[in-house]
C-alpha positions as CSV (number, residue, x, y, z in Angstrom):
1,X,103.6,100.4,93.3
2,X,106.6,99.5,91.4
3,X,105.7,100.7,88.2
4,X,103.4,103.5,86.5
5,X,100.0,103.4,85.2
6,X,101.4,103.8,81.8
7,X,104.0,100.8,81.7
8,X,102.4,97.8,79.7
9,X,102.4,94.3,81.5
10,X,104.4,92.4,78.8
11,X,103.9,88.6,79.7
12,X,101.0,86.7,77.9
13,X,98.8,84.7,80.1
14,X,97.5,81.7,79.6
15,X,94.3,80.0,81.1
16,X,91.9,77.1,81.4
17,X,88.4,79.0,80.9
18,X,87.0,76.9,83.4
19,X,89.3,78.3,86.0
20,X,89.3,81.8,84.9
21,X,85.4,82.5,85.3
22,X,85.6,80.2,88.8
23,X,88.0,83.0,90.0
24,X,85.7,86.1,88.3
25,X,88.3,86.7,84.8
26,X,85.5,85.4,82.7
27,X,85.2,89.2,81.3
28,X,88.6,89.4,80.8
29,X,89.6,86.7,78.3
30,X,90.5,87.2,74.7
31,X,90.7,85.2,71.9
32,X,89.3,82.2,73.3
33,X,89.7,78.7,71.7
34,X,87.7,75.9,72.1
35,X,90.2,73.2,72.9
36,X,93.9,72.5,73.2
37,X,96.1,69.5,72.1
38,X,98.6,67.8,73.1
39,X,101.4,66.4,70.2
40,X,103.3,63.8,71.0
41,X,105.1,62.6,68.0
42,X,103.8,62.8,63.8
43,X,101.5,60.6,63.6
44,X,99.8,60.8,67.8
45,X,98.2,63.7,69.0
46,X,95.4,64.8,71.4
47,X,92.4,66.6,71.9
48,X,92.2,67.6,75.7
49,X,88.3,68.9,75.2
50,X,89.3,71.7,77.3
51,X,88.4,75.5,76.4
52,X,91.6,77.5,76.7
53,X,91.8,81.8,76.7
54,X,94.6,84.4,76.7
55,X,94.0,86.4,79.7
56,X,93.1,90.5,77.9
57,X,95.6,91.9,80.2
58,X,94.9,95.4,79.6
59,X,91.6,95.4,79.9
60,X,92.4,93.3,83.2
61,X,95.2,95.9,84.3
62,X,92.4,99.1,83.4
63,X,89.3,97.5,85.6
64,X,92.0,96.8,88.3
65,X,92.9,100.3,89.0
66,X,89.1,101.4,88.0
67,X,88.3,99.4,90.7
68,X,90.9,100.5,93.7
69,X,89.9,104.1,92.7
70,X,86.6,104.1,92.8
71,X,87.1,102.0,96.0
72,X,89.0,104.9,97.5
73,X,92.3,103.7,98.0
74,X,95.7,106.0,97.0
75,X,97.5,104.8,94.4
76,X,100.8,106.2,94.5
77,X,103.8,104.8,91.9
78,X,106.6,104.8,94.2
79,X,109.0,102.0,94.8
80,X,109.1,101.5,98.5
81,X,112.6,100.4,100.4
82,X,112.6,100.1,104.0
83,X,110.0,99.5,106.4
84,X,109.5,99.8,110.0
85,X,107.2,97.8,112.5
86,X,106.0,99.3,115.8
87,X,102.8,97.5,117.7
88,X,100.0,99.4,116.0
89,X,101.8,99.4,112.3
90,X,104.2,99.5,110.0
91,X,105.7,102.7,108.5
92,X,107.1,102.2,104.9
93,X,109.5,104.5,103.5
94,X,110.0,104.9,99.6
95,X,113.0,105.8,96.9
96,X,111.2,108.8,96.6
97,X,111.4,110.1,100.1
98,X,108.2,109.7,101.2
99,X,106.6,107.7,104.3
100,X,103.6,105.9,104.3
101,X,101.8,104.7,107.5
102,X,100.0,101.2,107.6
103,X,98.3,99.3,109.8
104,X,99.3,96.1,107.4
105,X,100.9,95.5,104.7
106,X,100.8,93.4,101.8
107,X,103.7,92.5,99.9
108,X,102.9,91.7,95.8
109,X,106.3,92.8,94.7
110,X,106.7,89.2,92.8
111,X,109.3,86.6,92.7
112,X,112.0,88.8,94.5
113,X,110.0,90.3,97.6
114,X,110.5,93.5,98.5
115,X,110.2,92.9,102.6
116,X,108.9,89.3,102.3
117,X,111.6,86.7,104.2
118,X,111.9,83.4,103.3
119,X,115.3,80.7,103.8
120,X,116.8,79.7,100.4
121,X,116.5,80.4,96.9
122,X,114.8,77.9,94.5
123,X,116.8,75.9,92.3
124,X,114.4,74.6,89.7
125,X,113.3,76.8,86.1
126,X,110.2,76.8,83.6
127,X,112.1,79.2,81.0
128,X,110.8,79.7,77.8
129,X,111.0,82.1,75.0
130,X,107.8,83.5,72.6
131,X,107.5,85.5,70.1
132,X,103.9,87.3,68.8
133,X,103.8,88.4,64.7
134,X,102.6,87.5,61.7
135,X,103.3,84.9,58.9
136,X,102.2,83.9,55.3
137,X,100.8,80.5,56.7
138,X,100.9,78.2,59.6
139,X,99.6,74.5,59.9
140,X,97.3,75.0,63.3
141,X,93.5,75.0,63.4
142,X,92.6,78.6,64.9
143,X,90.2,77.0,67.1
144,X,92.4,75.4,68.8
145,X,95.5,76.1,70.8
146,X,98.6,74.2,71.4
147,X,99.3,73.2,74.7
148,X,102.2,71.3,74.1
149,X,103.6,70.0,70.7
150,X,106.2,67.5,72.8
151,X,108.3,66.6,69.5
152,X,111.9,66.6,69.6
153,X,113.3,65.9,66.3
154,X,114.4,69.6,65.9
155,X,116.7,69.1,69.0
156,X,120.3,68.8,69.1
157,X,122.6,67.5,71.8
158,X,124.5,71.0,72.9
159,X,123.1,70.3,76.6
160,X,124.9,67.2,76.6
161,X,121.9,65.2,76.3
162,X,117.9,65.8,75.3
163,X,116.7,67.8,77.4
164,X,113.0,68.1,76.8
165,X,111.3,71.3,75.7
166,X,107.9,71.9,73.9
167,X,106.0,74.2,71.9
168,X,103.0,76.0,73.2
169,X,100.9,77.5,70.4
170,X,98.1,80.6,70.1
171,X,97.3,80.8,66.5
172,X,95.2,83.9,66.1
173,X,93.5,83.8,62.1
174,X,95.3,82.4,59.7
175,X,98.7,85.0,59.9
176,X,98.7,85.9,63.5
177,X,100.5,83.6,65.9
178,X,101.9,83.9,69.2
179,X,104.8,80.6,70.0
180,X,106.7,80.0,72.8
181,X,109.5,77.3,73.2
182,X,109.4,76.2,76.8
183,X,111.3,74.1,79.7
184,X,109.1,73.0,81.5
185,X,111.1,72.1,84.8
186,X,115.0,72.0,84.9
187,X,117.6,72.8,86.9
188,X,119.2,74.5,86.2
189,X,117.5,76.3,83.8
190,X,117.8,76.0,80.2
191,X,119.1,79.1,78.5
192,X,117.5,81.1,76.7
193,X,119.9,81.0,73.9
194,X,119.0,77.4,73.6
195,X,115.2,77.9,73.3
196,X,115.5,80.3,70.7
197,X,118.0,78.0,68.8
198,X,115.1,75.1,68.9
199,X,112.6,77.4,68.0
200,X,114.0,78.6,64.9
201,X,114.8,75.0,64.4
202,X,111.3,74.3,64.9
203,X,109.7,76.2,62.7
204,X,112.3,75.6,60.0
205,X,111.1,72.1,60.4
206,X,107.4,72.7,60.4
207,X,107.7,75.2,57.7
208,X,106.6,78.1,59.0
209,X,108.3,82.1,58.9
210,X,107.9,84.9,60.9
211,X,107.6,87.9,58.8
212,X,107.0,90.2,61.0
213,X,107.5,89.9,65.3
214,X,105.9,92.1,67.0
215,X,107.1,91.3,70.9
216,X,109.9,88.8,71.8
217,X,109.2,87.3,75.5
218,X,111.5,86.2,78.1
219,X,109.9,83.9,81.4
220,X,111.8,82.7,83.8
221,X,109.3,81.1,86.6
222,X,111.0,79.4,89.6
223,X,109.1,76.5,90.0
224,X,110.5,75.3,93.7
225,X,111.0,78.6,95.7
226,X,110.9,78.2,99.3
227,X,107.8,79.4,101.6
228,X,107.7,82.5,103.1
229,X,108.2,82.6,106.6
230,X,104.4,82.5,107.8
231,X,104.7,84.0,111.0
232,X,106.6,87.3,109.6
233,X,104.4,91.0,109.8
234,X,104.0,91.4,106.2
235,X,102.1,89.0,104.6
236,X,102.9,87.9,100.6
237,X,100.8,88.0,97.8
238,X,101.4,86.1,94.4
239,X,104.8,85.8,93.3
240,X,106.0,86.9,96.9
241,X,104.4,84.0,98.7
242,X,105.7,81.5,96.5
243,X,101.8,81.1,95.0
244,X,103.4,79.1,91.9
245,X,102.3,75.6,91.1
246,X,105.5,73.8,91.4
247,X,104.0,70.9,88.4
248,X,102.5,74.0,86.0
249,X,103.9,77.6,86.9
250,X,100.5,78.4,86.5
251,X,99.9,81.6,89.1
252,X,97.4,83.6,88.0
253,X,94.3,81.6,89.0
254,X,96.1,81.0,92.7
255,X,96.1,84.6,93.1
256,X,92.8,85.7,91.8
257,X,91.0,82.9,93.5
258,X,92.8,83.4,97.1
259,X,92.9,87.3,96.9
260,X,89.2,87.6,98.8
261,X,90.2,85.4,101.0
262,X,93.7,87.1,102.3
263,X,91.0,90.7,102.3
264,X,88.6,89.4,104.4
265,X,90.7,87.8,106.7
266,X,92.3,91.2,107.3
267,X,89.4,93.3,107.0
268,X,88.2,90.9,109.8
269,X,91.4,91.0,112.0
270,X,91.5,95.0,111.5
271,X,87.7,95.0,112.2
272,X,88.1,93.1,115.5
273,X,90.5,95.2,116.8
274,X,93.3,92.8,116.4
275,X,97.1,93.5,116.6
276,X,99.0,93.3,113.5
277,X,100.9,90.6,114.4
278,X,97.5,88.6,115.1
279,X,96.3,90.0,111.6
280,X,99.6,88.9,109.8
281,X,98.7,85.4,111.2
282,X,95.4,85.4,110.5
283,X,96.2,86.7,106.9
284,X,98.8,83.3,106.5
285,X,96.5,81.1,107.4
286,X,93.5,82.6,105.0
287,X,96.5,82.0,101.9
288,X,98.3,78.8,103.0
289,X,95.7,76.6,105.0
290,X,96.7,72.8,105.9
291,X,95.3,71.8,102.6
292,X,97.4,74.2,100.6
293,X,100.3,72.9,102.0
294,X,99.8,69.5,101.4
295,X,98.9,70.3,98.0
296,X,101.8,72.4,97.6
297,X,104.2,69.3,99.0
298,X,102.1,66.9,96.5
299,X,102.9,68.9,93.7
300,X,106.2,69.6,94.6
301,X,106.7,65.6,94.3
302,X,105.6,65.6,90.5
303,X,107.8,68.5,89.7
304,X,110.7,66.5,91.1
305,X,109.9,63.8,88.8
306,X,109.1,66.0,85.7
307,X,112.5,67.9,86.4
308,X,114.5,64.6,86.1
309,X,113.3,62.9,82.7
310,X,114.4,62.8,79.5
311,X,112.3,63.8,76.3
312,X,111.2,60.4,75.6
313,X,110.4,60.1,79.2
314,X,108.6,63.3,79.0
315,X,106.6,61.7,76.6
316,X,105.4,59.1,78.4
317,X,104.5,61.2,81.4
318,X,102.2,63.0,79.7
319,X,100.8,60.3,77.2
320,X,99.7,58.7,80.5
321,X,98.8,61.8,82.1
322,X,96.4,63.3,79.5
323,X,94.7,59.5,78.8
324,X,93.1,59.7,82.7
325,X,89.8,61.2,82.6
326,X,89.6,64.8,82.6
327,X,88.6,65.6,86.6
328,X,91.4,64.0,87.1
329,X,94.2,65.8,85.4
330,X,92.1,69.1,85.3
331,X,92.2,68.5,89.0
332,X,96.1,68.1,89.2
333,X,96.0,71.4,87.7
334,X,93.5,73.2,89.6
335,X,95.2,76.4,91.5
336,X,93.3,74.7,95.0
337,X,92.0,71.4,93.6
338,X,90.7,68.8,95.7
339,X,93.0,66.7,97.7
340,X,91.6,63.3,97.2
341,X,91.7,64.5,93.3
342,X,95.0,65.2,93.4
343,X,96.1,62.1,95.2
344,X,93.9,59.8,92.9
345,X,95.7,61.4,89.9
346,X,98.5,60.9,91.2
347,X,98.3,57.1,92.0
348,X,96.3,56.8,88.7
349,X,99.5,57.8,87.3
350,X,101.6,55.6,88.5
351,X,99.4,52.9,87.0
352,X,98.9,54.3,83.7
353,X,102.9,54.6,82.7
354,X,104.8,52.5,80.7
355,X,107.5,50.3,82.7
356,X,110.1,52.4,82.3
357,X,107.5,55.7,83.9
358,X,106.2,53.6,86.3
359,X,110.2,52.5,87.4
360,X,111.3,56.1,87.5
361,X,108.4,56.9,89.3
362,X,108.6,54.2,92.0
363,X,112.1,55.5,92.3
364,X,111.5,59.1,92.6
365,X,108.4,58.2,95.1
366,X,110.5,56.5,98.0
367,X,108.1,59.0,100.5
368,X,105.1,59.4,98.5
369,X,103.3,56.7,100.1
370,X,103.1,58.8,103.7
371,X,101.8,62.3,101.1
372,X,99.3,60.3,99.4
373,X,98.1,59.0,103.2
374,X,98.2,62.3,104.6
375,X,96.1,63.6,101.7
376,X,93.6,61.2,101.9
377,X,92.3,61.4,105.4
């Protein structure tokens, strides 16, 4: 383990409710608000008619290691820095001087693997900046949450043009807010300075003061990070094997929902008597299967797109995204959603834009056709 029981986990997490009780974090949400919207400009908005939650991550974090010690296993909080394969296992060593024998291991060291391989770096950012506190009032309904408020007017041109960002909104009561300037998908990143400058800005606008910030959040998601080698000994887990949704940086779902499928599959492989080579493989295959892959591809198309327009374009996108029907752009979304969803959204998409989308779509989509064909059959 990287870090001690006792360190917090500092990020917030956001989630669709529906997602987070098909992956079992139905216990673990808190507040919950009944819907999100979308803002384009002053006068259009959008009711998605979605549930949204903040994920309780201490509660989360305390049932986790509940769990794994009632289960038996050892937790030690070690940071571990070489390893060593042989044909029955693997032997990890630690900073601390100890050794640790394995017959596999699982690598859930995030972003920046620990012993996972893969060729290249990404070169595409979601960055954003939050802050939690209190104020003396704010204009958002406290059932609902804001998923993006996609106005621009507070922007200046220090990036040499408008380079879209959004605000993403959990009002808790009437004084308690958490909000978060983000970047969706740029490369290269926007800094960080710069979000905090339009937030400010943003608020100043909307007329709203924090009094009083409790936390101030950093996230820096790479968006387009290579795979993992999948035939390598030690298998990835989350962050490590590249488990973002290149069109979201949603994770959490991703790794909640395919996390009893990477333990059977080596519970099964172990069980059988496999080698650990054949149980890495088998492990792989149980995380990215054909399906992921093409999904992963498909989605890497859209975040191409999204990383290439301009605010007003921005806009558009997601004007005609949110007005298809709900499956559909809920299934864009989902962590493993269907294929034929995902391509029909996709195509939907392309019909739904304005001319000057649809153009930079069309653009963009020189070898779309041959995804959508392969993700249709």
């Amino acid at each position: 383990m990287l870090a001690g029981p006792d360190v917090p986990w500092s990020p917030n997490y956001g989630t669709w409710v529906d997602e987070a009780e098909a992956v079992g974090l139905g216990g673990f949400l808190g507040p919950v608000w009944s819907d999100a919207v979308v803002v384009y400009d002053d006068e259009r908005s959008e009711q998605l008619g979605r549930a949204y939650a903040r994920v309780a991550k201490r509660r989360l974090r305390a049932s986790l290691i509940d769990r794994a010690l009632r289960g038996g296993v050892d937790l030690r909080w070690e940071r571990a820095v070489a390893i060593d394969h042989d044909p029955t296992g693997s032997t990890v060593e630690t900073a601390e001087g100890a050794t640790v024998r394995s017959a596999m291991v699982v690598d859930a060291s995030g972003h920046r693997p620990t012993f996972v391989h893969r060729d290249g770096e990404p070169t595409t950012f979601q960055a954003a900046i939050g802050m939690s506190g209190t104020v003396d009032h704010h204009p958002w309904d406290p059932t609902r949450m804001t998923f993006m408020d996609l106005r621009t007017d507070h922007v200046d041109d220090e990036l040499g043009q408008v380079v879209p960002t959004f605000l993403y909104t959990m009002p808790v009561g009437p004084q308690r807010v958490f909000i978060e300037e983000t970047s969706l998908l740029r490369a290269p990143a926007v800094p960080f300075g710069v979000l905090h400058r339009r937030l400010r800005r943003r608020l100043h606008r909307m007329g709203v003061s924090l009094t009083d910030v409790d936390a101030t959040e950093m996230c820096l998601i790479p968006m387009d990070t290579p795979l993992p080698d999948l035939t390598q000994r030690v298998v990835g887990f989350g962050g490590a094997a590249s488990f973002v949704n290149p069109a979201s940086g949603y994770l959490l779902g991703r790794a909640f929902g395919t996390a009893p499928d990477l333990a059977n599959a080596i519970a099964d492989g172990l069980g059988a008597g496999r080698s650990p080579d054949a149980v890495a493989s088998q492990a792989w295959r149980a995380i990215w299967t054909d399906d992921d892959l093409l999904r992963r591809e498909l989605h890497l198309f859209g975040a191409r797109i999204l990383s290439e327009l301009d605010a007003e374009s921005q806009r558009s996108f997601f004007e005609a995204f949110f007005s298809m029907s709900k499956p559909l752009w809920s299934g864009y979304l989902a962590p493993r959603g269907d294929l034929v969803t995902l391509a029909r959204a996709m195509g939907t998409l392309l019909l739904a834009g304005d001319n000057r989308l649809r153009w930079k779509l069309l653009v963009s989509g020189r070898r779309l056709p041959g995804v959508l064909i392969r993700a249709a059959v």
